[in-house]
DORO-92756 format. One record per residue (C-alpha): residue number from 1; residue in one letter; chain; x, y, z. Coordinates in steps of 0.02 Angstrom, whole numbers, plus 32768, in hexadecimal, padded with zeros to 4 digits. Layout:
BEGIN
+-----+----+----+------+------+------+
|   i | aa | ch |   c1 |   c2 |   c3 |
+-----+----+----+------+------+------+
| NUM |  A |  A |    X |    Y |    Z |
...
+-----+----+----+------+------+------+
REM end
This chain:
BEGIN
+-----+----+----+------+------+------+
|   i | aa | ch |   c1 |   c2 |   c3 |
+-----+----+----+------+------+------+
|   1 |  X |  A | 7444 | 1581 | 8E19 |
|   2 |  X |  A | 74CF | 160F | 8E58 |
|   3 |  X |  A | 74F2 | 162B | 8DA1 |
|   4 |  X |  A | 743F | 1648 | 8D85 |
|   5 |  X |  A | 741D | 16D0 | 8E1B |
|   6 |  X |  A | 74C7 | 172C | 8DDC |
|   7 |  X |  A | 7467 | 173A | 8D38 |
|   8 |  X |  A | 73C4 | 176F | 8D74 |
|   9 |  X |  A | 7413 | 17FC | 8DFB |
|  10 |  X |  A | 7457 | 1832 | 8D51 |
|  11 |  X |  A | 73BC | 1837 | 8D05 |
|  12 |  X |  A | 7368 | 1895 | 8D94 |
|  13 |  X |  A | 73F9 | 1918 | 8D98 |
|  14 |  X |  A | 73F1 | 194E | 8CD8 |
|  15 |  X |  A | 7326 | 197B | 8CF9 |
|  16 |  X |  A | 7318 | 19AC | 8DA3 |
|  17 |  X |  A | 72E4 | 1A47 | 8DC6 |
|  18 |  X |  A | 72EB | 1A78 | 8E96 |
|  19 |  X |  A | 73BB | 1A3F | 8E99 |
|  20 |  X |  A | 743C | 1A44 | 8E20 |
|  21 |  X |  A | 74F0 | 1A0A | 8E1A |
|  22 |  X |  A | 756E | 1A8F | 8E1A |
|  23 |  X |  A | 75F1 | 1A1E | 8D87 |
|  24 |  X |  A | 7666 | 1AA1 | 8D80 |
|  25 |  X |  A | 769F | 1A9C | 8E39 |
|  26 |  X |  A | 7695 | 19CE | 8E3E |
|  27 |  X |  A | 7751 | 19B5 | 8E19 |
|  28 |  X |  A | 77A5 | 1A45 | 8E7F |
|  29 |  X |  A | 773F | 19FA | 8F19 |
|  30 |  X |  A | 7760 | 1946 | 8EF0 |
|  31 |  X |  A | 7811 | 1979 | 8F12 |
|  32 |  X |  A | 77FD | 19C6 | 8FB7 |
|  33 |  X |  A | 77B0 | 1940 | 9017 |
|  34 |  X |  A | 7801 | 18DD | 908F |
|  35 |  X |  A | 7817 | 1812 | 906F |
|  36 |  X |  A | 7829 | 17B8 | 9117 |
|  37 |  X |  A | 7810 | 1715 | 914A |
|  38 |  X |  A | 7759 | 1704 | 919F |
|  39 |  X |  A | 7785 | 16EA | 9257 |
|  40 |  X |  A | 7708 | 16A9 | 92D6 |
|  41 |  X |  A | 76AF | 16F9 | 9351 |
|  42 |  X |  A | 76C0 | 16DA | 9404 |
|  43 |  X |  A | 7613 | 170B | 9435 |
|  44 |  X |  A | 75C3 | 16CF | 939F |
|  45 |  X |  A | 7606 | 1636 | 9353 |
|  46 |  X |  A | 7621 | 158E | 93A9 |
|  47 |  X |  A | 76B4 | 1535 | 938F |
|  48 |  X |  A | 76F5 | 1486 | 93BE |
|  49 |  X |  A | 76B8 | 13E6 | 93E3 |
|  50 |  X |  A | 7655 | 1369 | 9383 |
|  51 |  X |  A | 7643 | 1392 | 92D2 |
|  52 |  X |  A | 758E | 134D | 92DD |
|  53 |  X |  A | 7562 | 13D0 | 9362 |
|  54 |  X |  A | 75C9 | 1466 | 9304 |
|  55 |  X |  A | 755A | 1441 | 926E |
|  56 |  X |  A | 74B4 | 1440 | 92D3 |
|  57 |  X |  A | 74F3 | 14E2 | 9337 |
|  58 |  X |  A | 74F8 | 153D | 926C |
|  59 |  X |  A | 746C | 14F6 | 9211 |
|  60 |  X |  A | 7415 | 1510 | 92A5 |
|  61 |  X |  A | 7454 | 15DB | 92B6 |
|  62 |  X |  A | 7430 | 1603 | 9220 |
|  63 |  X |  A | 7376 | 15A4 | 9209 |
|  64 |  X |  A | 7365 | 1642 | 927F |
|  65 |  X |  A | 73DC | 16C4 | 9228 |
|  66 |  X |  A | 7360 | 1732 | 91FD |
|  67 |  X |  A | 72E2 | 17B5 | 9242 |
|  68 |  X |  A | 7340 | 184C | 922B |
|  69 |  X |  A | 7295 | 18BB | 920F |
|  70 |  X |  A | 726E | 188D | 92C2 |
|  71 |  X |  A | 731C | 18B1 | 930C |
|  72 |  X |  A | 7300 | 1959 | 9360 |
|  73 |  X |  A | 727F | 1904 | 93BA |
|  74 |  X |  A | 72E1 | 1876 | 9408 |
|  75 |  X |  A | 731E | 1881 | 94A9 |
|  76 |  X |  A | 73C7 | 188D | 949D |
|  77 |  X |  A | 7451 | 185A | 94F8 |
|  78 |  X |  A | 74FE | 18B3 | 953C |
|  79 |  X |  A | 74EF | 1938 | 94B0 |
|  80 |  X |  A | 74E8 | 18A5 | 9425 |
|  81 |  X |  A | 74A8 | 18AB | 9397 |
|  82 |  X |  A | 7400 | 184E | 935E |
|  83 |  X |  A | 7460 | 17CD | 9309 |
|  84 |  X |  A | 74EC | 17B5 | 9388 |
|  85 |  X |  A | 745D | 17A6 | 940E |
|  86 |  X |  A | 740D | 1728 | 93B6 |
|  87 |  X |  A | 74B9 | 16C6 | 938B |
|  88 |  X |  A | 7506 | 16D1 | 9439 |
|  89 |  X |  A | 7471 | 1683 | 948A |
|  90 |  X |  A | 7468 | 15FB | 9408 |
|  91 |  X |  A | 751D | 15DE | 9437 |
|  92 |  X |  A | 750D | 15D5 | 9503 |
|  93 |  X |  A | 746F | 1564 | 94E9 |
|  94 |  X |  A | 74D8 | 14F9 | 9488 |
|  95 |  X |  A | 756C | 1503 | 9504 |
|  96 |  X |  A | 7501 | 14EB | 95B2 |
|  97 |  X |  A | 7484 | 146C | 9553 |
|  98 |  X |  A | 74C9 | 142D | 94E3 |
|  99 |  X |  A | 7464 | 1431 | 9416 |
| 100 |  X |  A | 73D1 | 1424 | 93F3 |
| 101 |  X |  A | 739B | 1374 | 9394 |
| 102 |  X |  A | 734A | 136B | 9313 |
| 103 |  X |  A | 72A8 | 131F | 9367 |
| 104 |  X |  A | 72B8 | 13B2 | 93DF |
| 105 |  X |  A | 72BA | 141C | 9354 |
| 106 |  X |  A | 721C | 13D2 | 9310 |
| 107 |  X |  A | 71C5 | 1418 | 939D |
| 108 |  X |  A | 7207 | 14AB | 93EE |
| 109 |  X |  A | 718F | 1524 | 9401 |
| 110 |  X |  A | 71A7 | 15EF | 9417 |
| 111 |  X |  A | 71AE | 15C6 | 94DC |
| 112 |  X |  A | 723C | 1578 | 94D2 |
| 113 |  X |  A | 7290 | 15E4 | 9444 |
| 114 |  X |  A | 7277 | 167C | 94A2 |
| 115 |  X |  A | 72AB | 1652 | 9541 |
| 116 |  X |  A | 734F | 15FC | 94ED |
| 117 |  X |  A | 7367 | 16A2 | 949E |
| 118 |  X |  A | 7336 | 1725 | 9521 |
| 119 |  X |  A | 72A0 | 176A | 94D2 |
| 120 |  X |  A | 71EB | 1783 | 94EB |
| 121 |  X |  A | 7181 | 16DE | 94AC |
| 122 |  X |  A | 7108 | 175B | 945D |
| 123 |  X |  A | 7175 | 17A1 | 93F3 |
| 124 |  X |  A | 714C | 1771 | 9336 |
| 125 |  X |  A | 71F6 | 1746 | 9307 |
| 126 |  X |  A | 71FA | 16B6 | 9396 |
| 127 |  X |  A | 7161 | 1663 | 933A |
| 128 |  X |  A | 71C2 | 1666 | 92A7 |
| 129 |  X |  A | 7268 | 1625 | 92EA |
| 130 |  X |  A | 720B | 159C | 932B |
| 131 |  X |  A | 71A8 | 156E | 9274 |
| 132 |  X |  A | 7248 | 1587 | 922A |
| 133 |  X |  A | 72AB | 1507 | 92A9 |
| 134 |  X |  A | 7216 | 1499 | 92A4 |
| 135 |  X |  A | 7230 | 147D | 91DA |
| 136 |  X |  A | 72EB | 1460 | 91EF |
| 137 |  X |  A | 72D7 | 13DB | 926F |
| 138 |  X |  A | 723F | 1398 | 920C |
| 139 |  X |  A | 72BE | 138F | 9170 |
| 140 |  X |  A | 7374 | 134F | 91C9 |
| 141 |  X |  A | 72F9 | 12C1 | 921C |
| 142 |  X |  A | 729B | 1279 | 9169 |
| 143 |  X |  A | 731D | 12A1 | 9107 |
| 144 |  X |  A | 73BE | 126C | 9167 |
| 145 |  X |  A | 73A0 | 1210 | 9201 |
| 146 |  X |  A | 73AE | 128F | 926A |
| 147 |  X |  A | 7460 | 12AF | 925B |
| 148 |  X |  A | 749B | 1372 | 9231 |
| 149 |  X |  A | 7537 | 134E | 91EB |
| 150 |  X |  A | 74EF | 12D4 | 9170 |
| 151 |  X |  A | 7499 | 1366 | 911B |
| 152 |  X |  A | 753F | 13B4 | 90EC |
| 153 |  X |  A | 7597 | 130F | 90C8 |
| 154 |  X |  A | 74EF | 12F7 | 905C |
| 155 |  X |  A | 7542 | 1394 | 8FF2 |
| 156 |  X |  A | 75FE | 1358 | 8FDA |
| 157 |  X |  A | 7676 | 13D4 | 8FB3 |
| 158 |  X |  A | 75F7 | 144E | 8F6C |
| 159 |  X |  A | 75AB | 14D1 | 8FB5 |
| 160 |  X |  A | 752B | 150B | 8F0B |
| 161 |  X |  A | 74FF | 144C | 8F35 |
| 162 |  X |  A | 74D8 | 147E | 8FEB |
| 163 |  X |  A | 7488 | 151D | 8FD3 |
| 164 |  X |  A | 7416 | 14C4 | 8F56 |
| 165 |  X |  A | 73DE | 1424 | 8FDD |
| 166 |  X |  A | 73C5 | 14D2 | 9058 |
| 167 |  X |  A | 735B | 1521 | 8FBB |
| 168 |  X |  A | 72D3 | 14A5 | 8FC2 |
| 169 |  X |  A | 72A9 | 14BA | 9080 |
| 170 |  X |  A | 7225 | 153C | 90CA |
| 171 |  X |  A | 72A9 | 1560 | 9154 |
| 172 |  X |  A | 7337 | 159F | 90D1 |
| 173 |  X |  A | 72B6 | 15E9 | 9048 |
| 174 |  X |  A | 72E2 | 1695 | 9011 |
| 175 |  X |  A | 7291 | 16B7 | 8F53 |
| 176 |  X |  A | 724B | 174A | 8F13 |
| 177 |  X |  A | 71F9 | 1799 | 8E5E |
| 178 |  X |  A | 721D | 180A | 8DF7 |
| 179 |  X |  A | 71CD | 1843 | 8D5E |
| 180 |  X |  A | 71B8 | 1791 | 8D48 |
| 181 |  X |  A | 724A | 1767 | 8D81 |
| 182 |  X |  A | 7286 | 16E4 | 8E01 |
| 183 |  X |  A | 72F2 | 170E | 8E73 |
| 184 |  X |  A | 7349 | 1676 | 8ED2 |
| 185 |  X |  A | 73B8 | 1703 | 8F59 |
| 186 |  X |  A | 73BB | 1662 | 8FD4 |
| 187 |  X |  A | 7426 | 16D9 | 9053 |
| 188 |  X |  A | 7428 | 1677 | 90DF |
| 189 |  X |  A | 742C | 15C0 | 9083 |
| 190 |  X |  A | 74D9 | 160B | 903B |
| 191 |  X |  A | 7516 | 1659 | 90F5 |
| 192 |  X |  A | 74FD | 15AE | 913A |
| 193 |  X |  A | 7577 | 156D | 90B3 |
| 194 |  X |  A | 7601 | 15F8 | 90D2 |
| 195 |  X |  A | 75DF | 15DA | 9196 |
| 196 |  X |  A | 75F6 | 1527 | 918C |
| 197 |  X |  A | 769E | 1530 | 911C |
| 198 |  X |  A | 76D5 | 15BB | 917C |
| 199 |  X |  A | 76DB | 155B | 9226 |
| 200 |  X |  A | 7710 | 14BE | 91E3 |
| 201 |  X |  A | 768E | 1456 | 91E2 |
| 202 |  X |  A | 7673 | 1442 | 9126 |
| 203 |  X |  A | 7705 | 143A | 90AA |
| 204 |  X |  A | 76B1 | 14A1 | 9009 |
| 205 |  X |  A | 770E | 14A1 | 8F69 |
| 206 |  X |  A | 7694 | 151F | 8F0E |
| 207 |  X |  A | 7682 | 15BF | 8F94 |
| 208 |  X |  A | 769A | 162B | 8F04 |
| 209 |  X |  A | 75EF | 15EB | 8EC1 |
| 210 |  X |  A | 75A6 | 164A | 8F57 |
| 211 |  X |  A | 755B | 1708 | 8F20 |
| 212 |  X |  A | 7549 | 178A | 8FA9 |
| 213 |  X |  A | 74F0 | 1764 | 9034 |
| 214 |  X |  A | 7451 | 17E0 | 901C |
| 215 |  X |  A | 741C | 183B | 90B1 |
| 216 |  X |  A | 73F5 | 18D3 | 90D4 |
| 217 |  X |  A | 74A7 | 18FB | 912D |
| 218 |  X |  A | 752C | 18E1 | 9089 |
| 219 |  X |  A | 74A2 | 195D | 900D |
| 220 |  X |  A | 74B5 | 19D2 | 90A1 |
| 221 |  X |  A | 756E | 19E1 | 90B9 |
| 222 |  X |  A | 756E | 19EB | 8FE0 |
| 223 |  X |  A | 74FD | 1A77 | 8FEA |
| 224 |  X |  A | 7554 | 1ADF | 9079 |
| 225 |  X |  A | 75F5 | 1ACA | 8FFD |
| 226 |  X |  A | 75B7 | 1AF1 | 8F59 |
| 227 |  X |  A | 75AC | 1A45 | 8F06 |
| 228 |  X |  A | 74DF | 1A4A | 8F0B |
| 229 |  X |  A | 748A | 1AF2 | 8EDB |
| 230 |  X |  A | 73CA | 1AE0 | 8F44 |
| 231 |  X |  A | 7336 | 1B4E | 8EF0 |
| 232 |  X |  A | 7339 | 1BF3 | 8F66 |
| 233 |  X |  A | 7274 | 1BAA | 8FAC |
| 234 |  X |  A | 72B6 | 1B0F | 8FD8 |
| 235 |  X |  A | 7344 | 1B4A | 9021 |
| 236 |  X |  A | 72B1 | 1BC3 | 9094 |
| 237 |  X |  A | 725D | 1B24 | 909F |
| 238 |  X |  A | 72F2 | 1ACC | 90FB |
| 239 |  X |  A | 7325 | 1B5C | 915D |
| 240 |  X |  A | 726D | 1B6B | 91B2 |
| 241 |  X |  A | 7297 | 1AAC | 91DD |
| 242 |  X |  A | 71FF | 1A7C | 917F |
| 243 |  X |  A | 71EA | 19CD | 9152 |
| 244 |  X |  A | 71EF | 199E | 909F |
| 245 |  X |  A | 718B | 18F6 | 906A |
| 246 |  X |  A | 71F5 | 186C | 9051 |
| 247 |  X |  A | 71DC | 1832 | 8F90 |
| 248 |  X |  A | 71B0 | 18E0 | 8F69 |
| 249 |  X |  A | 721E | 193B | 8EC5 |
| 250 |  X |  A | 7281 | 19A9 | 8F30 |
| 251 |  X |  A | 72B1 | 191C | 8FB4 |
| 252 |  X |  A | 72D7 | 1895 | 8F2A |
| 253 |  X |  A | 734C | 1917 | 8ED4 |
| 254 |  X |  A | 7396 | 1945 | 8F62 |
| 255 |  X |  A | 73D4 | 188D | 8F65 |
| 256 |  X |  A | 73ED | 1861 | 8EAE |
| 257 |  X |  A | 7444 | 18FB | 8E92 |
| 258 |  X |  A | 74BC | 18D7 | 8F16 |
| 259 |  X |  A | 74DB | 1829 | 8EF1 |
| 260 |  X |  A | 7508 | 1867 | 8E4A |
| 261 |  X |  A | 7563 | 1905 | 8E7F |
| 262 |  X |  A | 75D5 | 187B | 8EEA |
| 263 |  X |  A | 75EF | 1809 | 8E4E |
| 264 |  X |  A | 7637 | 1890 | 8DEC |
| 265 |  X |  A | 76A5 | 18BE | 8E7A |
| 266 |  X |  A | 76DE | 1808 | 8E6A |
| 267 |  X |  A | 76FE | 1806 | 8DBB |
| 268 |  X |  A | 7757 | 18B4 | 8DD3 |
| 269 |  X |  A | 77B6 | 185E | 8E46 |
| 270 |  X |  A | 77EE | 17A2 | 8E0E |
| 271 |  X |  A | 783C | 1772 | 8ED4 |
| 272 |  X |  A | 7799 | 1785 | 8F17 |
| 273 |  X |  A | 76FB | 170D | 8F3D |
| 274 |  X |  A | 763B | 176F | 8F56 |
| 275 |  X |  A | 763C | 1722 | 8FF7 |
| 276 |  X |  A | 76ED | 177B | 9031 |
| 277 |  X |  A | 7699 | 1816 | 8FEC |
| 278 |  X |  A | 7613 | 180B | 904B |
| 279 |  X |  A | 7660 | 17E7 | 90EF |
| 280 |  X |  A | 76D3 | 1887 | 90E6 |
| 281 |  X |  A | 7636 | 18F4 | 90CA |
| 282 |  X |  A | 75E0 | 189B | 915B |
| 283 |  X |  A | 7665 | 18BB | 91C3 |
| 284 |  X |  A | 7661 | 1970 | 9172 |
| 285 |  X |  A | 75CC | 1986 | 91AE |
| 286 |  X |  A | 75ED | 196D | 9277 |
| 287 |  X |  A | 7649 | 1A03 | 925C |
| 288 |  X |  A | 75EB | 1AAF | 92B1 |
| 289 |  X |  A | 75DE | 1AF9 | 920F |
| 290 |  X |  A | 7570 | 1A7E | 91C6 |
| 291 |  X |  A | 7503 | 1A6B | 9271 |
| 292 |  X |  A | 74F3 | 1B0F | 9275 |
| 293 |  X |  A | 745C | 1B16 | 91DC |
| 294 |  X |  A | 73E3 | 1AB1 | 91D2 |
| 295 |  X |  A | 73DC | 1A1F | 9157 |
| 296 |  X |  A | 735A | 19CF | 90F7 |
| 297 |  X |  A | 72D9 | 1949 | 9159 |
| 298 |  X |  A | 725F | 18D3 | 912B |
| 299 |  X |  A | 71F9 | 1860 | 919C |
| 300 |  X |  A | 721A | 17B9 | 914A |
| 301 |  X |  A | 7280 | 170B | 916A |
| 302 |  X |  A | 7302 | 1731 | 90DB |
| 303 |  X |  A | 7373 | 179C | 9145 |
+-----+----+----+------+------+------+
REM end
């Protein structure tokens, strides 16, 4: 399935026609970036205790990981970012209350999202948290009792198998076209793998199966240094802060072309996995530099 999305991000780089891949500068910046072991985030990231609530507390995050299109229009809190706001009130709702079951998942409405998370019930994206965290409970109850961590123990040691139970649910479904061509990014089906490995709570023996998680973050912080050349009206596009559709050609090359500018990094550079790649140029992109221009956004449930 991975194989197959490497292929067709390929595919979409050799024809597209608003972003292109700089090749010549691939293996010089390869070289430069910094390696480190993912660390976990205070604020963010919940660590400790039962393994059954740890893997509720991610699959449950990242059912919600996306709305990034909205962002500037959450209320955020203590200077955080959209997605830290959103992540460090999952985290205290699990800490003071404990998770939410899956039969409480079933039903929460945009109410109860909302005031979990800080935000106004009106908002759009709350209505489609709660749609989004109403599938996951409706699938963790008929398809495995109920129980969280029987999802990933469902998966073994692989996380392509994971990512590909995650594929077939509304809550994780992230596929667009192009020219006829399917698209399978799955960003946040492949996040939830990384997340889970990277906190201990799965044991994956395939991480380097995972591509680059697309968002519109990673494409951004490629752009800014030189590894993805933008059309000059898209580029006037982004910088008004317009919205681009999602599954429209400019935003699905955006994506393809940097999940294929990051493979080539990877096969420029032989000690690296995508998903190492793309955490450096996340954590690139916190820097002022990058928040200082605007970035691409799309209104959508893929990122």
């Amino acid at each position: 399935m991975l194989s197959g999305l490497r292929a067709v991000c390929a595919a979409v780089a050799e024809r597209s026609t608003y972003v292109r891949v700089e090749l010549d500068h691939i293996a010089g910046y390869g070289a430069t970036l910094p390696l480190e072991a993912p660390a976990s985030d205070p604020e963010t990231d919940l660590t400790g205790g039962p393994r059954e609530r740890l893997a509720a507390f991610w699959l449950t995050l990242d059912a919600i990981n996306f709305g990034s299109g909205w962002f500037p229009t959450l209320r955020k809190h203590g200077g955080r970012s959209g997605y830290h706001t959103i992540a460090s009130a999952v985290r205290e709702r699990f800490l003071l209350r404990g998770h939410w079951d899956a039969s409480e998942l079933l039903i929460v409405d945009r109410v109860e999202i909302a005031k979990a998370l800080g935000q106004d019930p009106e908002h759009q994206l709350m209505g489609l948290f709660a749609t989004s965290l109403n599938d996951l409970g409706r699938h963790v109850t008929d398809e495995f009792g109920g129980r969280f961590e029987a999802v990933l123990d469902h998966a073994g040691a692989s996380a392509e198998a994971f990512v590909g139970l995650l594929a077939r649910w509304a809550c994780f479904a992230d596929t667009s076209t192009y020219a006829g061509l399917e698209i399978p990014f799955l960003k946040r089906a492949q996040i939830a793998a990384a997340d889970l490995h990277r906190s201990g709570v799965a044991r994956f023996e395939d991480l380097d199966r995972l591509t680059m998680f697309a968002d519109n973050l990673v494409p951004h912080v490629l752009r800014l240094d030189g590894i993805l050349r933008f059309d000059p009206e898209l580029v006037k596009r982004i910088d008004r802060e317009e919205l681009l559709e999602h599954g429209s050609p400019e935003e699905v090359e955006i994506r393809a072309c940097a999940v294929h500018a990051v493979e080539l990094i990877v096969a420029a550079r032989p000690d690296a996995r995508a998903a190492e790649i793309d955490q450096a140029l996340w954590l690139r992109g916190q820097q002022p530099r990058y928040k200082a221009s605007p970035r691409h956004r799309s209104r959508c449930t893929a990122y």
